[in-house]
ROVOMI-49522 format. One line per 4 residues: number of its first residue (from 1); their letters; for each residue x, y, z of C-alpha. Coordinates in Angstrom, 2 decimals. Example, Ala and Ser with C-alpha at 12.3 -4.5 7.8 and 13.67 -1.06 7.14 Angstrom:
1 = as = 12.30:-4.50:7.80  13.67:-1.06:7.14 .
//
This chain:
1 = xxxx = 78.21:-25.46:8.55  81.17:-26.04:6.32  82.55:-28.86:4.39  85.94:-29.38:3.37 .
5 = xxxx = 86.25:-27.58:0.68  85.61:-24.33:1.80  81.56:-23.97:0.79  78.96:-22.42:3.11 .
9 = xxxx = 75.74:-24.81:3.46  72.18:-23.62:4.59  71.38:-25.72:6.79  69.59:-29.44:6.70 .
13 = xxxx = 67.46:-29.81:3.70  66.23:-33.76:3.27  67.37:-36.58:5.52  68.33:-39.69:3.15 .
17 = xxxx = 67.18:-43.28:4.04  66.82:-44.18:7.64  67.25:-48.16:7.32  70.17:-49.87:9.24 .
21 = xxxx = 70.62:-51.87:6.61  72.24:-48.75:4.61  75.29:-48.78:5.70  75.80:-45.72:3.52 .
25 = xxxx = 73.32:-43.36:4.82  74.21:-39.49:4.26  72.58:-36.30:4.84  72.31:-33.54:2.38 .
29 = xxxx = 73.91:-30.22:3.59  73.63:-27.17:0.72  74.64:-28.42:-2.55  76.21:-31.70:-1.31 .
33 = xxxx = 75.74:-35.02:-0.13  77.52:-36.13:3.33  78.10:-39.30:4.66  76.79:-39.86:8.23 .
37 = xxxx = 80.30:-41.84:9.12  82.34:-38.70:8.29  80.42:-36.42:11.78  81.09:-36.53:14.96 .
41 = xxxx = 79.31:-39.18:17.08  76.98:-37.15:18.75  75.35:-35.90:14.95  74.87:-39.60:14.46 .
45 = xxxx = 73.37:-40.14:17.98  71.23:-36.62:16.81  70.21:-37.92:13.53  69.34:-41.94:15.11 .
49 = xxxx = 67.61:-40.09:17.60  65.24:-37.66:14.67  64.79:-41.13:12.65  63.70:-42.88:15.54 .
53 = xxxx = 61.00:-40.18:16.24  59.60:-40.20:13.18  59.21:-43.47:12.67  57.14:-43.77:16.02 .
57 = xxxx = 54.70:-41.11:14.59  54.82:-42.94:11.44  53.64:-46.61:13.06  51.21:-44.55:15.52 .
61 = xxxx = 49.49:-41.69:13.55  49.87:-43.97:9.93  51.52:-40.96:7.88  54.85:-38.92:8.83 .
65 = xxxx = 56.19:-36.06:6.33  54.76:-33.67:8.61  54.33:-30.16:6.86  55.94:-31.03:3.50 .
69 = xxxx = 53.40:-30.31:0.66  53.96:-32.13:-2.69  52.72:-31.65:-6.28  49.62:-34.13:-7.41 .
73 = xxxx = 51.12:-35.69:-10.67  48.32:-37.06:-13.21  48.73:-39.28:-15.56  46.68:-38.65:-18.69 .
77 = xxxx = 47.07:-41.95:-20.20  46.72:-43.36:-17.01  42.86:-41.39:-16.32  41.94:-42.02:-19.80 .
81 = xxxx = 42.19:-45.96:-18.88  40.56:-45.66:-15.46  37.60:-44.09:-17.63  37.41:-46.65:-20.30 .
85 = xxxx = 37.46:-49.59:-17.75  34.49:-48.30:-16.18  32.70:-47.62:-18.87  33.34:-51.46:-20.40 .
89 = xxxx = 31.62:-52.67:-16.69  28.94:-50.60:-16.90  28.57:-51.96:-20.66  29.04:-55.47:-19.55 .
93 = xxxx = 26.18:-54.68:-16.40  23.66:-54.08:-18.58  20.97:-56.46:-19.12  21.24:-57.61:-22.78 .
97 = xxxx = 24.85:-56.47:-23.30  27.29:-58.46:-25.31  31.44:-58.09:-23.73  33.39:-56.45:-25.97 .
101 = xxxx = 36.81:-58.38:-26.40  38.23:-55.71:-29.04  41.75:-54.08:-27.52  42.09:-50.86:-25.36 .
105 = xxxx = 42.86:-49.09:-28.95  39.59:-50.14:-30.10  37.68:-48.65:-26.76  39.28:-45.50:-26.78 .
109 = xxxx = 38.27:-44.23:-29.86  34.61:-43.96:-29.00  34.85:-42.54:-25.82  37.71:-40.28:-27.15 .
113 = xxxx = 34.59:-39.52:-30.11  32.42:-39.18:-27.39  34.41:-36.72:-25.36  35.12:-34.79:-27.95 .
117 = xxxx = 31.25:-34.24:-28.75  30.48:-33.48:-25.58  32.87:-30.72:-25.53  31.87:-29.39:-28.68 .
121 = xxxx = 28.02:-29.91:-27.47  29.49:-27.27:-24.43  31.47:-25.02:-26.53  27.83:-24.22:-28.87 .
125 = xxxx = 25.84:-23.44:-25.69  28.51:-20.86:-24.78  28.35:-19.54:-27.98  24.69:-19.74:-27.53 .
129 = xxxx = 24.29:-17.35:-24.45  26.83:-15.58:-25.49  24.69:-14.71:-29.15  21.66:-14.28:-27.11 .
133 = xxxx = 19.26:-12.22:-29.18  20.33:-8.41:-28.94  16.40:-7.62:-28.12  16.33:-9.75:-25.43 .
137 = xxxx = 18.40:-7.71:-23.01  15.94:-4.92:-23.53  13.44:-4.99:-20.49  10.27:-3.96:-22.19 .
141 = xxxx = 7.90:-6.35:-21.29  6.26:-4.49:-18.97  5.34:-0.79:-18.84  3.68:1.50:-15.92 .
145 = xxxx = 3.07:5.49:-16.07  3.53:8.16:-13.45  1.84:11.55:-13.81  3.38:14.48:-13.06 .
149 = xxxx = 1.77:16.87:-14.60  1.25:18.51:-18.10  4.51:20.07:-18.94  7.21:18.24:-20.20 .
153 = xxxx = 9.72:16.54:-18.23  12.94:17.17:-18.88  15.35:15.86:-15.85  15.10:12.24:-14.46 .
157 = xxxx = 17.23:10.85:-11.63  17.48:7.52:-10.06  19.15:7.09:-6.51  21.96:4.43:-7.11 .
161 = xxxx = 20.05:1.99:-4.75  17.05:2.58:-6.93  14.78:3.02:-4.40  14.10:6.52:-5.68 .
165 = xxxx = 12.87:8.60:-8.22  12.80:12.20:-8.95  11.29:14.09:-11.51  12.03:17.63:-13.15 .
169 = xxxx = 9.57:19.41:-15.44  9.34:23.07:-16.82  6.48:24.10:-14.52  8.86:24.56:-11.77 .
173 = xxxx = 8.06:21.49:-9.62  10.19:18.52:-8.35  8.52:15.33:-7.36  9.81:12.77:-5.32 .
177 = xxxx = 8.62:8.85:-5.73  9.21:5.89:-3.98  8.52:2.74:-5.16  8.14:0.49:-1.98 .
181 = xxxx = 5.55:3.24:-0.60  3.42:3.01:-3.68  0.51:1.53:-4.76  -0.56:0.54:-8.66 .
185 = xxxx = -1.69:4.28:-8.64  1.49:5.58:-8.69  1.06:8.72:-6.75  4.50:11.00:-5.77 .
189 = xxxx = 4.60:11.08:-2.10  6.16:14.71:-2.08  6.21:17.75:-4.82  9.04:20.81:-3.76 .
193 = xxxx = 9.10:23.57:-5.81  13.32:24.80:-5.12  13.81:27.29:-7.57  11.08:29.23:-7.22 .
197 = xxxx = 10.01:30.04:-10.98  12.55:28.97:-12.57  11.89:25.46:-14.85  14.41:22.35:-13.61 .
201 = xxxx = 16.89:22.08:-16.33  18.52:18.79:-14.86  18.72:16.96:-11.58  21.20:14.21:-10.15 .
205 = xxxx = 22.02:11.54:-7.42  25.47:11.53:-5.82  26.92:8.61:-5.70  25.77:7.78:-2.25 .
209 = xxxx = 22.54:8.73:-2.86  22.17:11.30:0.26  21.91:14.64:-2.02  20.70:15.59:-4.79 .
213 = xxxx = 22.25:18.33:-7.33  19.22:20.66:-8.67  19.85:22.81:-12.04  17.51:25.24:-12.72 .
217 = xxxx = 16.81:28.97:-14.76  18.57:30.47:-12.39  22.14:31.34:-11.87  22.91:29.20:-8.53 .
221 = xxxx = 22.47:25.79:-8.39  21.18:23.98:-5.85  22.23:21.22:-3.41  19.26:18.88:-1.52 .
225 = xxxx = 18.76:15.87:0.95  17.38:13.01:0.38  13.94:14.21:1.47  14.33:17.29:-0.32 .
229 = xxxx = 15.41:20.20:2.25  17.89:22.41:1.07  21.52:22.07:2.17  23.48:24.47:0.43 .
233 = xxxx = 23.12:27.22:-2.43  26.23:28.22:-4.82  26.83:32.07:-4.68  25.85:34.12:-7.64 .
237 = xxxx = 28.65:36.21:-9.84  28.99:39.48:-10.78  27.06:40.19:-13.92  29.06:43.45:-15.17 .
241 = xxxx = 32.29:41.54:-14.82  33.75:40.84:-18.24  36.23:38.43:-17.51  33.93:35.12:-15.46 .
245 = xxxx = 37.75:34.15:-13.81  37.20:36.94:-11.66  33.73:36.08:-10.48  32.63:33.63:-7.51 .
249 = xxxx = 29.79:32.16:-9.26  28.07:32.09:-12.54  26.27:35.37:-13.94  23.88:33.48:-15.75 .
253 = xxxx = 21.59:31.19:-16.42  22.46:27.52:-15.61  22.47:24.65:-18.70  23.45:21.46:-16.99 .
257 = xxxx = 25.01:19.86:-13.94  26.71:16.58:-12.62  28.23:14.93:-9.70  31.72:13.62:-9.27 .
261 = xxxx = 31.21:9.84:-9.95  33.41:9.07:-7.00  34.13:12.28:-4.45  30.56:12.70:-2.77 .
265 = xxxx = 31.32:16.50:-2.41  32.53:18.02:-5.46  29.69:18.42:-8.89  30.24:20.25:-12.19 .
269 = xxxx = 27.83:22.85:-13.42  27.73:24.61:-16.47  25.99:27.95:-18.06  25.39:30.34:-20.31 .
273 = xxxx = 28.17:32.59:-19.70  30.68:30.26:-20.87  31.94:28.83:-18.85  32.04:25.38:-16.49 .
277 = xxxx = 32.86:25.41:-12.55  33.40:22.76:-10.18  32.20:22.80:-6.98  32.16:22.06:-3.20 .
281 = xxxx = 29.58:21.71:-0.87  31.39:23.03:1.65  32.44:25.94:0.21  29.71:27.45:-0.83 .
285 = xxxx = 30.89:30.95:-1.32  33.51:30.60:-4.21  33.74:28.05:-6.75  36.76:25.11:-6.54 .
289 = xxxx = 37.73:25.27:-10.27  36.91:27.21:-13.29  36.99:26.25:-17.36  36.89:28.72:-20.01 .
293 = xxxx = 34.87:27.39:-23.38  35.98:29.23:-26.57  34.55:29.15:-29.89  36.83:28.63:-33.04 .
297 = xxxx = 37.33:32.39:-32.76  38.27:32.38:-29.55  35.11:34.29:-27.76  33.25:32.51:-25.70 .
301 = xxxx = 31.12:29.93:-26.17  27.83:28.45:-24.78  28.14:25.16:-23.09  25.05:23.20:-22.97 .
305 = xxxx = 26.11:20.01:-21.28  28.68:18.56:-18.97  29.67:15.78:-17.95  32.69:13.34:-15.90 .
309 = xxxx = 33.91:10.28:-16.99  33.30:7.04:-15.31  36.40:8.02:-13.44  35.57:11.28:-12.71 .
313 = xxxx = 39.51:12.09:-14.68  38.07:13.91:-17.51  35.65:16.59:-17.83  33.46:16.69:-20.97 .
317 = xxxx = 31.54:19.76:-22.36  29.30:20.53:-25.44  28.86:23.90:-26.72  26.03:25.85:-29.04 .
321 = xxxx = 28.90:26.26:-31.99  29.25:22.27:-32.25  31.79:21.56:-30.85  32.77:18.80:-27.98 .
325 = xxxx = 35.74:20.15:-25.59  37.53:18.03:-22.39  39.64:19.14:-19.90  42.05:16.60:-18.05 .
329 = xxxx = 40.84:17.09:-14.11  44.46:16.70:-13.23  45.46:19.25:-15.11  45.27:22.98:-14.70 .
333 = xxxx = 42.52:24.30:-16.81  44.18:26.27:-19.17  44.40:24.06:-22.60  41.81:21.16:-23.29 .
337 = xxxx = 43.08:17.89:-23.53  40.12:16.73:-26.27  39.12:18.80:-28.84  36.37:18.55:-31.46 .
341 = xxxx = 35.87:21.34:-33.00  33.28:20.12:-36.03  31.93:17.26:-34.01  28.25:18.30:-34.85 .
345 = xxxx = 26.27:21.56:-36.83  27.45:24.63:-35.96  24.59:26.64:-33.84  22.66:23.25:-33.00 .
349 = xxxx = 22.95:22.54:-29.10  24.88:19.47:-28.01  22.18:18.07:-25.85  23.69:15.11:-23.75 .
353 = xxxx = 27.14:13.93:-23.78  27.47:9.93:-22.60  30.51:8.17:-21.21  30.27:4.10:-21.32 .
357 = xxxx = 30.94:1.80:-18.89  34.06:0.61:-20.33  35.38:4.29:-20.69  36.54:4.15:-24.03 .
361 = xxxx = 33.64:4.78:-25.94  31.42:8.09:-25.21  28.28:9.16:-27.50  27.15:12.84:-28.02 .
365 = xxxx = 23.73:13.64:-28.52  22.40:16.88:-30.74  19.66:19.17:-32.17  20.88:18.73:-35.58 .
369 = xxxx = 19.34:15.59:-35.58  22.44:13.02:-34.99  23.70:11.15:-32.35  27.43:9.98:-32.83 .
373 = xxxx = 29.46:7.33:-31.31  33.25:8.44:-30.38  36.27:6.69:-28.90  38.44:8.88:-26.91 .
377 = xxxx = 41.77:6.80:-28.13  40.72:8.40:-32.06  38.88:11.13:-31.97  39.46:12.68:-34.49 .
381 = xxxx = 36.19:11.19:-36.32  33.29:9.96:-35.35  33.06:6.15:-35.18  29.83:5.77:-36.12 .
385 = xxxx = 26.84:8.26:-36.70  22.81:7.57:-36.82  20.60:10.59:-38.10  17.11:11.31:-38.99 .
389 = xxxx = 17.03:12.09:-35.18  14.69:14.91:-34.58  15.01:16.70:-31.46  13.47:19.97:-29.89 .
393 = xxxx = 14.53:20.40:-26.31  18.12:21.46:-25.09  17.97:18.37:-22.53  17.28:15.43:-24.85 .
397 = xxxx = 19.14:12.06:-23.53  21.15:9.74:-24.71  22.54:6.97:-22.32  24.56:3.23:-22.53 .
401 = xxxx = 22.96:-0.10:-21.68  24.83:-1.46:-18.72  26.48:-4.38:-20.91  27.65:-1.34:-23.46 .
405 = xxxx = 25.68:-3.20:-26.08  22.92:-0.51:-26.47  22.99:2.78:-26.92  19.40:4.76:-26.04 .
409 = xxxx = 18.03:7.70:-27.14  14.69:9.49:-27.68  13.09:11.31:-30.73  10.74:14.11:-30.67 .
413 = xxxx = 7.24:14.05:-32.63  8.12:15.25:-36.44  6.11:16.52:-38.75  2.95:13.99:-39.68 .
417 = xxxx = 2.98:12.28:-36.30  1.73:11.60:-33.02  3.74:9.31:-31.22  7.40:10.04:-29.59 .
421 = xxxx = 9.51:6.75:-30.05  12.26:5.53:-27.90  15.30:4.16:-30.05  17.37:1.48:-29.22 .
425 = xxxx = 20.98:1.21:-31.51  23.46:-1.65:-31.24  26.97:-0.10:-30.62  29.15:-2.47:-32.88 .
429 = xxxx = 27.14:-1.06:-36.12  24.86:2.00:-34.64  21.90:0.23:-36.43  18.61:0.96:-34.84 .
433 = xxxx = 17.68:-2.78:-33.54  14.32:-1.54:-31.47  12.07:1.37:-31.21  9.22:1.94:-28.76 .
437 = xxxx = 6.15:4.32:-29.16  6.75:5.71:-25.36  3.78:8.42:-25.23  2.05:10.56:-27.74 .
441 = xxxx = 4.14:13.76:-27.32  8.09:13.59:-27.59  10.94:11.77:-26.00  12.97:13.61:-23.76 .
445 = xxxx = 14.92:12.41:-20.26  16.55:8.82:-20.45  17.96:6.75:-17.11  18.50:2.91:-17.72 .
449 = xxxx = 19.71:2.24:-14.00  22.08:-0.92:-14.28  21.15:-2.15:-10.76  17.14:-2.43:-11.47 .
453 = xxxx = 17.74:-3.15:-15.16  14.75:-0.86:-15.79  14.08:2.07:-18.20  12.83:5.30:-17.19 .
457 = xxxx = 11.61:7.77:-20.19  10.32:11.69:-19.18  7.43:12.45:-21.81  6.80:15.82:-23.07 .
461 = xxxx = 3.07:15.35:-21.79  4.21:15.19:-17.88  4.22:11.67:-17.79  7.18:9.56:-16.89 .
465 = xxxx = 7.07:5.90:-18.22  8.82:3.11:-16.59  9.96:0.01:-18.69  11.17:-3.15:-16.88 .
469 = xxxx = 10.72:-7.48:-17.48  8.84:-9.56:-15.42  12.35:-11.85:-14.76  15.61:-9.52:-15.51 .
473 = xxxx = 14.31:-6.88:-14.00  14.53:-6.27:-9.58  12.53:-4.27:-7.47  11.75:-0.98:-8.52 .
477 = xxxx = 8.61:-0.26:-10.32  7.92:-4.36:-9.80  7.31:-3.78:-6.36  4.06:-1.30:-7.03 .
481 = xxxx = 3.14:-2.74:-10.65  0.52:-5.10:-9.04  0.02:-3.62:-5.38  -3.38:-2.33:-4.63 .
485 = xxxx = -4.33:-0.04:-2.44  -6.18:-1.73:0.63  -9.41:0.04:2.12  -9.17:1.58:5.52 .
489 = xxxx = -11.67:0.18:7.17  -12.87:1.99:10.77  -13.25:-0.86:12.97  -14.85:0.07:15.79 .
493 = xxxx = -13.42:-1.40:19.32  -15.96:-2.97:21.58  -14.84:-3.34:24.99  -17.20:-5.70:26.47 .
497 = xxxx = -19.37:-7.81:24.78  -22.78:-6.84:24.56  -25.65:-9.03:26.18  -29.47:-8.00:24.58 .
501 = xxxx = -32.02:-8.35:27.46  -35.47:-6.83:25.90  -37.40:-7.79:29.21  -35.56:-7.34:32.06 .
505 = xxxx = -36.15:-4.18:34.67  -35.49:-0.98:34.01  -33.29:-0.42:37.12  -31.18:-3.74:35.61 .
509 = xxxx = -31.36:-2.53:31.84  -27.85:-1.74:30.05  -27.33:1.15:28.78  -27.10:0.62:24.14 .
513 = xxxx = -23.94:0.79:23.14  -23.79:3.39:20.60  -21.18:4.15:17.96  -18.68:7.11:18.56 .
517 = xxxx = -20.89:8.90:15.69  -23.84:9.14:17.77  -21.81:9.36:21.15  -20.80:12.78:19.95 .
521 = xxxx = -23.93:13.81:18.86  -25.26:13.18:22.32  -22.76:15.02:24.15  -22.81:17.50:21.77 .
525 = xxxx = -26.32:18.28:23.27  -25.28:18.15:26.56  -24.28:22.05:27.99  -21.34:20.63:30.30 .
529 = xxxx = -19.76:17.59:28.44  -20.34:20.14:25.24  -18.88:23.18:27.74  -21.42:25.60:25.99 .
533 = xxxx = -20.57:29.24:27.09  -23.67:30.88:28.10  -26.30:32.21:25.74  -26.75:35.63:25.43 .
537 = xxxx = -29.86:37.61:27.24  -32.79:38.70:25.21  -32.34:42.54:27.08  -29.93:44.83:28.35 .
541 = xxxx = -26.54:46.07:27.81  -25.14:42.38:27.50  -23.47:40.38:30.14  -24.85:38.82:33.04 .
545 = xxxx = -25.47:42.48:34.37  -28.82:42.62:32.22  -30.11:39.37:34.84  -30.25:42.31:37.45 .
549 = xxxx = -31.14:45.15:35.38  -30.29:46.81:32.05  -28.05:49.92:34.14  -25.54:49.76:36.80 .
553 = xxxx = -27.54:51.51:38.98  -30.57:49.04:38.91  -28.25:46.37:39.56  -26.48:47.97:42.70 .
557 = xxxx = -30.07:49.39:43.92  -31.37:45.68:43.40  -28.42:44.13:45.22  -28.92:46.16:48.20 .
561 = xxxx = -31.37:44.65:49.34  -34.26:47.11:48.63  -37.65:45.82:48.70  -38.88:48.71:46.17 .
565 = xxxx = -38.26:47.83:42.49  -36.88:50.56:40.17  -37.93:50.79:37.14  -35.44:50.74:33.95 .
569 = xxxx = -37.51:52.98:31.84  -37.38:55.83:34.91  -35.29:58.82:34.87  -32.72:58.56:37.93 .
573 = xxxx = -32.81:62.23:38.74  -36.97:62.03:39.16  -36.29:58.58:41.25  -33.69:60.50:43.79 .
577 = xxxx = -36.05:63.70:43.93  -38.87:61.81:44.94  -36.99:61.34:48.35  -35.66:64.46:48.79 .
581 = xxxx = -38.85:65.68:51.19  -37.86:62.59:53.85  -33.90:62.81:53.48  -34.56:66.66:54.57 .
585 = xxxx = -36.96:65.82:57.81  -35.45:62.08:58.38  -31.64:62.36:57.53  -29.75:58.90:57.70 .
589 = xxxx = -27.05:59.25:55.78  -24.96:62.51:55.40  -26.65:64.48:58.09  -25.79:62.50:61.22 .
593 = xxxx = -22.33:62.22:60.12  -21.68:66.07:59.76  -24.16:67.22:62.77  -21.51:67.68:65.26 .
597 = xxxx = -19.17:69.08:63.32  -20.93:70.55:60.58  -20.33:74.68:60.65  -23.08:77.09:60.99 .
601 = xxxx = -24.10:77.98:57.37  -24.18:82.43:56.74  -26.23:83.49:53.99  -26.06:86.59:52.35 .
605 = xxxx = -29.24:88.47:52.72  -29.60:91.52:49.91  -31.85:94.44:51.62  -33.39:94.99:48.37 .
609 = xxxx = -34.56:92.23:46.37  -34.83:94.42:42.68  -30.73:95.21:43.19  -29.06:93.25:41.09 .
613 = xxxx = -25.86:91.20:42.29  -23.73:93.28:40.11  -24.42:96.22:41.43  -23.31:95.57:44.88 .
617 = xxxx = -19.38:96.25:45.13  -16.84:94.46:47.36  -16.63:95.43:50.98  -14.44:98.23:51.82 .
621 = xxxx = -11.25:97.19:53.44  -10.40:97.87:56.99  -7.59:100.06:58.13  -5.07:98.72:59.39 .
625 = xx = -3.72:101.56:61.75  -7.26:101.61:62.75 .
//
């Protein structure tokens, strides 16, 4: 709608006073006020009409502005009063009070006092918690042990949920634990040997928890389910290649391995023949992505651990020469993005490379006998560096606290002692705050899992230790601390009750009930409830032939129904001559069959007995003209 001078308005925006006693009422339209006498007469009847309405809902509902939200305005000075009235009733309530007749100046100032303690009471409880001794947030109360054997363990992994444990040690086994299933005993539930014999260099949860990354001796790693079944196998390279870019697979032995922290499909392994591949599970036969580690004279160079980020954006390597190398996972893999080259001795193994929860801040782990604190926005130099760290094995840990206060690593048994001892180091000074005797060989594999708040140390005795507290600490090892294992007791099912009658008939009498023991035992002499097979005969041949006679023929002769008995110990031939004499004079059975047409038997008679056969030639032939 348009005024009179020319400006566009945007529709109704607040309706002035609706009282006929205004005689000036106006509505604003856009930027400017209107009188109500300047429109036509059917806007007023339209705008008498909209006030009437609204006050109806006013004088029936009791409130009208319907969806119009306005600002709450307080009034300090006005609050402040409110509060210092009731306190002076509450004064004046009291038995044995005297009223105060000083002015509202006077009562303010205490309860301002007051206030103002009570806020600085708050503000040193804050501070309180939030200075809460740095050995408190260490769960050690508490300790428990799991055996798994009597070589050192040197790969722990937790599922994320932490419902899981498994455990890698140098005797080629893999045990599997699971802490709602056990007992105080703390027995492994299943023990897989994957790799053959090859020791377990390292082992790892995906994210999800469903498979498990296995790094071994061997040149392939390993991908498993949750209960330990194999699901996939990398492809091994080609040994005699020189250049590893044109293999599928590694050619040697593996040093370390890792899953993405957020793709469930892709992990990281590295090895001994320089170089570090990424790979899929589905894709089993070539590897996704390859990096090349170099020494400072450009061959190549060992990497002993690997590592992502907490974004899975970087990829982090340490090498045998010292030095700490990254590559930026959006990036091709040509250049590194981070380079130490000095970061620790040369020819000492970078054992464990750890990224913090913050991302920031990462700490490297080595065999010289130092563990150093970096930040990846200087790094240049070290932050901070803690020796005397004495270390023997290639997978020693070193891991953040889930508040990134801590910093956690182990130390191997040194000359002189017996104990390994778990050291805890505060990150803002990398001053050892707390150390732990964990076991009396050395200190290996670290997990502090930040859901269960628990510790997890892999002993070079094959023993794992588990450190957790009584309150900051959930589920996990609390849930088979204190369980004991119940006694299987066979009860044994009666189905009737049994009535004892000592003196009643024998025809009445109830048969004992006996136990299944001695039910078995019964039966057991019975031939048909047992199904015995039948015992062998003390004579003959064997079989049930021998019940008729040790031969065939004194079983058919006695089956015939022959009254005469035949001896076994007789010789047949003697037995059949013996009836020769009445076969010839009574024949009954070949004789009377051939009589009729039996031929006439012709005998050769010789004329003189003393000729021999021999002599006696053919007979001559006939003629035939003759």
């Amino acid at each position: 709608m348009s005024n009179k001078r020319g400006k566009i308005s945007f529709g109704k925006i607040t309706l002035a006073s609706t009282n006929k006693e205004d005689a000036d009422a106006s509505i604003v339209y856009g930027f400017e006020k209107i009188n109500t006498s300047d429109l036509p007469c059917s806007s007023k009847i339209v705008c008498e009409a909209d006030d009437k309405s609204k006050l109806e809902v006013t004088e029936v509902m009791g409130f009208g502005d319907f969806g119009k939200k306005k600002a709450r305005a307080f009034d300090v000075q006005e609050v402040m009063q409110q509060i210092v009235n009731q306190k002076l009733k509450e004064s004046d309530t009291l038995p044995g009070s005297v009223p105060q007749t000083s002015n509202d100046s006077d009562a303010k100032e205490p309860l301002i006092t007051e206030l103002k303690n009570s806020d600085e009471d708050a503000d040193s409880d804050d501070s309180d918690d939030e200075n809460e001794g740095i050995l408190d947030r260490i769960p050690c109360s508490h300790e428990v042990t799991m055996t798994h054997g009597t070589k050192a363990v040197v790969a722990l992994a937790a599922d994320p949920s932490g419902a899981r444990l498994v455990s890698g040690s140098i005797d080629y086994k893999l045990l599997f634990w699971d802490f709602a299933g056990m007992d105080s005993n703390m027995h492994s539930f299943r023990s897989i040997s994957p790799c053959e014999n090859h020791p377990i260099k390292h082992v790892e949860y995906s994210h999800t928890g469903e498979l498990i990354l296995i790094v071994s001796g061997m040149a392939q790693a390993k991908v498993l389910d949750r209960d330990g079944f194999e699901k996939m196998e990398c492809v091994k390279g080609d040994q005699y290649i020189s250049d590893m870019a044109r293999t599928k697979g590694h050619a040697s032995s593996l040093t370390c391995g890792q899953w993405h922290p957020k793709d469930r499909e892709e992990f990281l392994t590295s090895s001994s023949d320089g170089t570090c591949r990424i790979w899929n599970i589905n894709q089993a036969l070539e590897h996704k992505g390859l990096m090349k580690v170099k020494g400072k004279n450009g061959l190549k160079a060992c990497p002993t651990t690997c590592n992502f980020n907490r974004d899975g954006n970087l990829i982090a390597c340490g090498a045998t020469d010292g030095s700490i190398q990254m590559w930026d996972r959006r990036k091709i893999f040509v250049n590194t993005a981070y380079m130490v080259r000095n970061a620790h001795s040369s020819g000492e193994a970078v054992t464990a490379l750890s990224f913090s929860y913050r991302g920031s801040l990462f700490a490297s782990r080595s065999n010289d006998g130092t563990m150093k604190l970096w930040d990846l926005r200087n790094i240049k130099s070290p932050l901070r560096t803690a020796t005397n760290l004495d270390s023997r094995y290639d997978e020693t840990s070193c891991v953040f606290s889930p508040d990134d206060s801590l910093l956690v690593t182990g130390q191997s048994l040194q000359k002189g002692e017996d104990t390994g001892r778990l050291l805890f180091y505060d990150v803002s000074s990398l001053v050892c705050v707390n150390s732990i005797e964990a076991s009396k060989s050395h200190t290996i594999s670290i997990i502090w899992h930040p859901k269960l708040n628990q510790i997890f140390v892999g002993c070079g005795d094959g023993i794992v230790k588990g450190y957790y507290d009584a309150q900051k600490s959930l589920r996990g090892a609390t849930l088979c601390a204190f369980k004991v294992k119940r006694k299987i007791k066979q009860v044994e099912v009666v189905s009737a009750q049994q009535i004892i009658s000592p003196h009643v008939l024998p025809m009445y009498r109830q048969e004992k009930q006996k136990t299944s023991k001695k039910r078995l035992e019964k039966d057991r002499l019975d031939p048909v409830k047992s199904r015995r097979p039948d015992l062998p005969i003390s004579q003959g041949s064997g079989g049930r032939v021998a019940s008729s006679g040790s031969t065939l023929s004194s079983y058919v002769i006695r089956n015939l129904g022959l009254s005469k008995r035949v001896e076994d110990d007789q010789d047949p031939r003697e037995a059949i001559l013996k009836f020769a004499k009445d076969a010839a004079e009574n024949p009954y059975w070949v004789t009377p069959a051939y009589s009729q047409t039996q031929p006439q038997p012709i005998f050769h008679e010789n004329k003189d007995d003393s000729t021999d056969d021999e002599d006696i030639g053919p007979l001559p032939k006939k003629n035939k003209n003759a």
